[in-house]
C-alpha angles and dihedrals in degrees: 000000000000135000100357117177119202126182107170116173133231095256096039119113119201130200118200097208118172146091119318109268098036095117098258096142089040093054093045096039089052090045095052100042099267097122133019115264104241091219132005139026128296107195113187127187115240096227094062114105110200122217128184127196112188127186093256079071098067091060082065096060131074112226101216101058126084124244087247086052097047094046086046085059089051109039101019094160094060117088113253097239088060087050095053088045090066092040102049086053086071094047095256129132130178 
């Protein structure tokens, strides 16, 4: 690739989605300071907070539970209306 511009603001979420091999992890490894860019400038805010979920993570999760349900197992002494708080920043509802 050659001159690739990307701008991604502080409330975007992106999804690398393709074959294996494609260069997904590359690309995102390379986004998110991993790996050294070869040419050019990656400026990053330092407010961002950078979080990958990567399909390994799927085989962690049981399918059948909630994300409330999942977040109460990890965390079981916290309320739940902290819990879907948290949960409804990132878009996501039980």
């Amino acid at each position: 690739m050659r001159k690739v511009n990307i701008e991604i603001d502080m409330e975007t979420r992106i999804a690398f989605v393709g074959p294996n091999g494609a260069g997904k992890s590359t690309l995102l490894n390379t986004l998110i300071g991993k790996l050294d860019i070869l040419d050019g400038n990656r400026i990053i805010n330092g407010k961002v907070k950078v979080g990958v979920f990567t399909q390994h993570h799927m085989d962690m999760l049981d399918p059948r539970l909630s994300a409330l349900e999942i977040f109460h197992q990890k965390w079981p002494k916290e309320r739940a209306e902290q819990l879907r708080r948290h949960l409804g920043a990132f878009g996501v509802s039980d």
